[in-house]
C-alpha positions in Angstrom: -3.9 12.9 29.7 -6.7 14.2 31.3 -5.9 16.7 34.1 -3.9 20.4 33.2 -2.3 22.2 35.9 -0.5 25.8 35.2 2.2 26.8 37.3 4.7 29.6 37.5 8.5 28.8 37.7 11.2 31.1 39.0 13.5 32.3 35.6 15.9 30.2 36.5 14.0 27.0 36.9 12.4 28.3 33.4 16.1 28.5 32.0 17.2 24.8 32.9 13.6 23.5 31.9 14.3 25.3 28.6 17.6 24.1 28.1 16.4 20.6 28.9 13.8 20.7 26.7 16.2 21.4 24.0 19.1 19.4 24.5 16.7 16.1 25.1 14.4 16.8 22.1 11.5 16.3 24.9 8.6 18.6 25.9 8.6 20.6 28.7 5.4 19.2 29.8 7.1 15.6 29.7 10.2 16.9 31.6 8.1 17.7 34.5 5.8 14.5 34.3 8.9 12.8 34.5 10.6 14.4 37.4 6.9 14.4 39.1 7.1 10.7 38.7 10.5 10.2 39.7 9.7 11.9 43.3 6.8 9.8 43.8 8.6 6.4 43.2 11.5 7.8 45.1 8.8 8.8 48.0 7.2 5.7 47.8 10.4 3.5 47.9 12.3 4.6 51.1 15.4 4.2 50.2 16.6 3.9 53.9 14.7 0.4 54.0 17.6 -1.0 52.0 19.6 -1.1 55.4 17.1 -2.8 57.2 19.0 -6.5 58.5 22.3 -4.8 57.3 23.9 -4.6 60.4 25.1 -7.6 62.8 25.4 -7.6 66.5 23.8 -8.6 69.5 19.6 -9.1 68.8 18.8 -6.6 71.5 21.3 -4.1 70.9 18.6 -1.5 70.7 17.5 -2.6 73.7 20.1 -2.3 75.9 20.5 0.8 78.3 23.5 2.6 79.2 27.4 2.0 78.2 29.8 -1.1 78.7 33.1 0.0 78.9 
């Protein structure tokens, strides 16, 4: 690793970090490398992209104006 950030976390944030740290056996420090990691693949992914060619109907639905009825 070759870049340190510091950061100040609410109590509460603090508390679950804690308690996470504890119940996993990992550090704090890899807790929040993890989660920062997560967010970026998560980011990068876009999950709403897995619905793209999902839906059937007419090829210019989206092109249409106005209502049939």
């Amino acid at each position: 690793m070759s870049h340190t950030i510091s950061i100040r976390l609410p109590e509460d944030l603090d508390r679950w970090l804690e308690e996470e740290s504890r119940v996993t056996g990992l550090p704090k420090g890899r807790i929040v490398r993890d989660q920062l990691e997560n967010l970026r693949t998560k980011k990068a992914r876009q999950p709403f992209l897995d619905l793209a060619g999902s839906i059937e109907g007419v090829p210019d639905l989206s092109a249409k104006k106005g209502f049939e009825a």
